[in-house]
Residue, then its C-alpha position, 0 to 999 in steps of 0.5 A: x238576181x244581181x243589183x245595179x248600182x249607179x253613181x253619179x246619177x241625173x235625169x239623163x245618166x250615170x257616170x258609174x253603173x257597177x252590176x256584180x264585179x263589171x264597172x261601166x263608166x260613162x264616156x269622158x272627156x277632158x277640158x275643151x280648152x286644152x290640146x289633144x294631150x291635155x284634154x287625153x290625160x284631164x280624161x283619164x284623170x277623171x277615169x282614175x277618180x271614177x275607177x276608184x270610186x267604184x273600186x276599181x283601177x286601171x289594171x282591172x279594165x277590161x275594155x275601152x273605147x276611145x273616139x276622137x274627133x280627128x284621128x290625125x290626133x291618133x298618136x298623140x293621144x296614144x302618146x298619153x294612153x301608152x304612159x298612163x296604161x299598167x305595163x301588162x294590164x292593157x284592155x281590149x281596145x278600140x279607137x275611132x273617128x266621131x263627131x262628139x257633142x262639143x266642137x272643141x272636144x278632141x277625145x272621148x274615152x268610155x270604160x268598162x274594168x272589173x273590180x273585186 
């Protein structure tokens, strides 16, 4: 049986569960009082630092859901996620429309990558 790790760990979750070589990361967000751009790459800075705590990088993801509270916000963030993405190491991926838990949160960014 494979253990399960968790990191970053409170009463109500993780934001870092690795069982065997799969990282979990919990949905992240960026700072509710930029735009879409800065609250898409405060995001992914926070998915980077979590990655490597982890042991793992963004060339290992494998795959990510992002949710946006609007997606007339879409090309922007897609702006960001294209420059911040490895050429050649693009996970599946999937985008949608969600109310998320703060009004003032544009984007929601949830990944699971491989590590080893």
């Amino acid at each position: 049986m494979q253990t399960i790790e968790r990191k970053q760990t409170n009463q109500r979750m993780s934001q870092i569960v690795i069982h065997g070589n799969t990282v979990y990361l919990a949905g992240q967000v960026g700072e509710a009082r930029h735009d879409i751009t800065g609250q898409t790459r405060d995001a992914l800075a926070r998915v980077d630092d979590l990655l490597a705590q982890a042991g793992s990088s963004r060339e290992q993801m494998l795959q990510v859901t992002i949710w946006l509270a609007d997606m007339a916000d879409f090309a922007a963030m897609n702006a960001v996620w294209d420059a911040w993405v490895p050429a050649g190491h693009a996970p599946a991926r999937a985008c949608g429309e969600a109310k998320l838990a703060d009004p003032a949160l544009r984007v929601e960014i949830i990944v699971c990558a491989n590590r080893g």
